[in-house]
C-alpha positions in Angstrom: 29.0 14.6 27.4 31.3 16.1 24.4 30.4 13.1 22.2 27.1 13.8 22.1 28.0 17.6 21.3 29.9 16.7 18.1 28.2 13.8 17.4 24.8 14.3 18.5 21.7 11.0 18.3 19.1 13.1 16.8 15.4 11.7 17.4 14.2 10.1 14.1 11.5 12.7 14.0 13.3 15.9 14.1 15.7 14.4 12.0 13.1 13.9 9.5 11.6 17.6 9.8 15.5 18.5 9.3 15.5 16.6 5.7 11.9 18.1 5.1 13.0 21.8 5.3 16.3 21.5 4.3 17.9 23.2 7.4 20.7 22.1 9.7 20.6 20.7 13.9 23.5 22.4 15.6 22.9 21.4 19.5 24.6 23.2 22.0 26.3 22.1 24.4 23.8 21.0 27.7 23.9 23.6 31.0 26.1 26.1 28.6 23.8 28.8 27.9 26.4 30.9 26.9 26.7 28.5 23.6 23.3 30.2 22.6 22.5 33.5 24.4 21.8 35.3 20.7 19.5 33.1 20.0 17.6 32.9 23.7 17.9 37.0 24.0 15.7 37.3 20.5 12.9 34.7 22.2 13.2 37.4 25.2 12.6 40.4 23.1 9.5 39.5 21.4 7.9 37.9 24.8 8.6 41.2 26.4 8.2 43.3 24.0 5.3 41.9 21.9 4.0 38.9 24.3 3.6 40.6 27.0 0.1 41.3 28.5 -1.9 40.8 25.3 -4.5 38.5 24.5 -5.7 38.0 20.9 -9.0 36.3 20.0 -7.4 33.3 18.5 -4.1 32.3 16.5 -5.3 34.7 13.3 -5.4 37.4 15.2 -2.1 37.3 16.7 -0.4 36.7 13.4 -1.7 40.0 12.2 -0.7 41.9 15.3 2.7 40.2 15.0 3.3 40.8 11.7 2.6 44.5 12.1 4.7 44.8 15.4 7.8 43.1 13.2 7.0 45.5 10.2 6.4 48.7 12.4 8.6 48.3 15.6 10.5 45.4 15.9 12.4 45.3 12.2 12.8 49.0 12.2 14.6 49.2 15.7 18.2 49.6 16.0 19.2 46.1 16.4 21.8 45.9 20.0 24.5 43.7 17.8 24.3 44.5 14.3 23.7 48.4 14.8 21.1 48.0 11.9 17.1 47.9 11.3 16.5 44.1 10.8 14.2 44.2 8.2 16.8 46.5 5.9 19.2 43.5 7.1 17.4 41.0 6.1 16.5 41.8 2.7 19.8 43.2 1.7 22.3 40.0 2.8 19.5 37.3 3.9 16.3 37.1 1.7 18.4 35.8 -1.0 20.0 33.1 0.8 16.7 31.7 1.9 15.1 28.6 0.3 11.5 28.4 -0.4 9.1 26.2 1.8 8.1 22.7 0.6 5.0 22.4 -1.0 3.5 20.2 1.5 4.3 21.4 5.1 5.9 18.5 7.6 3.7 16.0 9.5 4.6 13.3 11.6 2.0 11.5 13.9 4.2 8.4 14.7 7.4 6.3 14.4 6.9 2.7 14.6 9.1 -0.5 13.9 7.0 -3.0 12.0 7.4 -6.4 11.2 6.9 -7.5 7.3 5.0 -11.0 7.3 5.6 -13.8 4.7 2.5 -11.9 2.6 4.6 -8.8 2.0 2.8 -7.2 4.1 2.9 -4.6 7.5 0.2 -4.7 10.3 -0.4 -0.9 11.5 -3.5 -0.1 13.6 -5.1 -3.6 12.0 -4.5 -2.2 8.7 -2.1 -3.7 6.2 0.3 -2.4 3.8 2.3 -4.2 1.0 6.2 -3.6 1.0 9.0 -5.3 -1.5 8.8 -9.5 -1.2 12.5 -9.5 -0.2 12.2 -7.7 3.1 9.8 -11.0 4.2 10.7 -11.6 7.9 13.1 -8.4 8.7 11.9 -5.3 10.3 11.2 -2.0 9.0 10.6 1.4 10.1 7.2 3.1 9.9 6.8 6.9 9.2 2.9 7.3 10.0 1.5 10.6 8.9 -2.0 11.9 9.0 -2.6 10.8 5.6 0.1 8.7 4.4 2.4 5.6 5.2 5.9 5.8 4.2 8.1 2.5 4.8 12.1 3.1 4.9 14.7 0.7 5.8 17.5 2.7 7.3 17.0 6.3 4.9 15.9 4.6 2.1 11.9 4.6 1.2 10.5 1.1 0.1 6.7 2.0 -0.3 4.5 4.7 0.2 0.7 4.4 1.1 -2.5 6.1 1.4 -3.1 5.4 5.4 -6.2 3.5 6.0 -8.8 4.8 7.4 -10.0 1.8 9.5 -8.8 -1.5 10.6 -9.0 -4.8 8.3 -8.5 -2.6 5.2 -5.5 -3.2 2.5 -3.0 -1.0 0.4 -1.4 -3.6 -1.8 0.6 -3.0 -4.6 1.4 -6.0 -7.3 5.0 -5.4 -7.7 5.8 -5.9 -4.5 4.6 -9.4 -4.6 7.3 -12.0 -6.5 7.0 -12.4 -9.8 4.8 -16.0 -9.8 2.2 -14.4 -7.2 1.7 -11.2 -8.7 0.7 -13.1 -11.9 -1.5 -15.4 -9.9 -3.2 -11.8 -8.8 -3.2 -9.9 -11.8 -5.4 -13.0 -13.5 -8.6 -11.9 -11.8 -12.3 -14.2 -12.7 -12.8 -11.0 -14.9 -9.7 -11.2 -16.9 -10.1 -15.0 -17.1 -13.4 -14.4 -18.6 -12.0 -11.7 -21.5 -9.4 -13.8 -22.5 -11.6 -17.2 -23.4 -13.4 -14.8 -24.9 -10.9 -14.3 -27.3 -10.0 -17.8 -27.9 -13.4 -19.0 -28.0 -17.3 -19.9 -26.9 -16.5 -23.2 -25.8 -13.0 -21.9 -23.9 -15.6 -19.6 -22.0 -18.2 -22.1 -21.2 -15.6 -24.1 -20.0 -14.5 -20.9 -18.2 -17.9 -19.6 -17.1 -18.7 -23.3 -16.4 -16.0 -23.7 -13.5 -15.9 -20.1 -12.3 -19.8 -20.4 -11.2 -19.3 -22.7 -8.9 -16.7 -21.9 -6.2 -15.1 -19.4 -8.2 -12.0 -18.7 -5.9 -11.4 -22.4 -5.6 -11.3 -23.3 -9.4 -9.6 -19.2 -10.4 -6.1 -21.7 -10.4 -7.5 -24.2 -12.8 -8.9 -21.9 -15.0 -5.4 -19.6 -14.7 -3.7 -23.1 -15.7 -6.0 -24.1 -18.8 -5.9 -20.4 -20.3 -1.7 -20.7 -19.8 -2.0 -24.2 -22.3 -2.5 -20.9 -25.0 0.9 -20.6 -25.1 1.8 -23.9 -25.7 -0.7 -25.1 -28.0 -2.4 -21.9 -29.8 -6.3 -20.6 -29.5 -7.1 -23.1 -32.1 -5.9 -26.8 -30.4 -6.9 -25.2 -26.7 -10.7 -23.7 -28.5 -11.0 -28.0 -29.9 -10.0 -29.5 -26.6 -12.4 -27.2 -24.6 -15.0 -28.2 -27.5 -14.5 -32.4 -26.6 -14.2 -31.9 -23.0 -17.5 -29.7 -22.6 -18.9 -32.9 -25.0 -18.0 -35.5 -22.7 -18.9 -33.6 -19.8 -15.4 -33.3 -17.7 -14.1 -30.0 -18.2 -11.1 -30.2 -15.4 -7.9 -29.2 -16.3 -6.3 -32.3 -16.1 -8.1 -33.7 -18.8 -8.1 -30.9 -21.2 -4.4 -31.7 -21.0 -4.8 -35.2 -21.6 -7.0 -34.5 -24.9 -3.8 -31.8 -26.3 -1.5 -34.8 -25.4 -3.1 -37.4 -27.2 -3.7 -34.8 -30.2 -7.3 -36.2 -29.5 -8.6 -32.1 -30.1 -7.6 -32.8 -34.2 -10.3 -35.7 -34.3 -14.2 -34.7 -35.0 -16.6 -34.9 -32.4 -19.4 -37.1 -32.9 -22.4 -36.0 -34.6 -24.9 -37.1 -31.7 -23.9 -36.9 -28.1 -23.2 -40.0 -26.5 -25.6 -40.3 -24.0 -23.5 -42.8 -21.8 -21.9 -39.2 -21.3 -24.3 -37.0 -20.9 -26.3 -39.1 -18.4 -26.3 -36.1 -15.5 -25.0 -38.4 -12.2 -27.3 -38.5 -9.4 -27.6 -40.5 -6.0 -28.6 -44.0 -5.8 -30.9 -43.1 -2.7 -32.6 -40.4 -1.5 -31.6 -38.1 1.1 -34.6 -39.1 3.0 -33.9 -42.4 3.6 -31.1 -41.7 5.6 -32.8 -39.2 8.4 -36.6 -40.8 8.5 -37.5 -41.3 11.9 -38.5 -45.2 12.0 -41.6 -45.8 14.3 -41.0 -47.6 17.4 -42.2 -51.1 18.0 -45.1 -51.4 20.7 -44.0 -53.9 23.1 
């Protein structure tokens, strides 16, 4: 029983509302009311003395008739230890010892230990929040307010999110990804499409080209042949999206293949060569395979 006197396991939340306000948790001792009779008398003065048989109209109202009974009767009395009004008390030695409120006032709906998935990411209510890549597999703890996520391991705070407001929604954040993936992210279609604008009108056909059809399949290959920039320059990459748009194959593999054979310094034909630019079609119609044949009369 005395360890948990001087060395008390506070609940995480009330710990929390603690740090919040800045004051400090001095538990007293359990069955020992003596450790606290001050503090229990005051709660027994203002229920007797103020509480007692009155009814207000709702919480407004009895804020206004308590702060009139503190300012009229109850800081004005002769207090039974100090000998002195509490209100003359309290702004000679204590008002200036007192720290101003937060901003915000404390809120806690819920505690909750989460798991972070190899995504970066937290389930909560079907909702899904990103947290640092190197927590991936441990477990974290969960600080749900009404209108924000906080995510701490131990008393240190990895990520802070707006809480979503129904399940199957995501608060991501690209730095929380590793480096490789969050570049993957940050090159969306839309950014694809601005930068072979800049390099060029046959970079972005070859761009709009492959991001028309099955866009989130081909968003890698398009990633990979805007990267061969930085290798070869606008001017090679702009040539070798020019000869593979004329020979109709613009994949990334052989875009590569014409910047490693140097083939994008050579001129392009003056007339297309219609061995390739002979569109490729089936040898039969889809017909022939799901015509109902007649049935022989016997």
């Amino acid at each position: 029983m005395d360890a948990l006197v001087y060395d008390p396991v506070l609940g995480e939340a009330f710990r929390k509302m603690a740090l919040h306000y800045g004051f400090l948790i001095s538990p007293a001792a359990p069955g020992k009311p003596r450790h606290k009779g001050k503090v229990e008398s005051g709660v027994h003065y203002v229920a007797r003395n103020f509480m007692a048989g009155q009814q207000f109209a709702d919480i407004h109202c009895a804020n206004r008739r308590l702060q009139e009974w503190v300012m009229e009767v109850a800081g004005v009395r002769d207090h039974g230890t100090t000998h002195q009004p509490p209100l003359l008390l309290f702004r000679e030695a204590e008002q200036a010892a007192l720290m101003p409120l937060p901003d915000e006032p404390f809120s806690l709906c819920e505690i909750r230990v989460v798991n972070v998935h190899d995504d970066c990411h937290v389930c909560i209510d079907g909702s899904y929040y990103s947290v640092p890549h190197i927590f991936a597999g441990h477990q974290l703890d969960a600080f749900i307010h009404e209108r924000v996520v906080e995510i701490y391991r131990g008393q240190e705070l990895q990520a802070t999110h707006i809480r979503c407001q129904q399940p199957g929604q995501w608060q991501t954040r690209l730095e929380h990804y590793p480096p490789h993936k969050a570049a993957y992210l940050e090159r969306t279609p839309a950014y694809c499409r601005q930068v072979a604008a800049r390099i060029g009108p046959a970079t972005t056909q070859v761009a709009e080209t492959m991001l028309s059809d099955r866009p989130l399949d081909r968003l890698r290959s398009v990633q990979a042949i805007l990267r061969l920039e930085e290798s070869v320059g606008p001017k090679r990459l702009e040539a070798a999206c020019a000869r593979s748009l004329y020979y109709g194959d613009v994949r990334y593999r052989r875009i590569k293949e014409i910047l490693n054979a140097a083939l994008d310094r050579d001129p392009l034909p003056e007339t297309p060569d219609p061995l390739f630019n002979h569109p490729y079609i089936f040898a039969r119609s889809g017909t022939e395979f799901f015509t109902t044949q007649p049935e022989a009369k016997p």
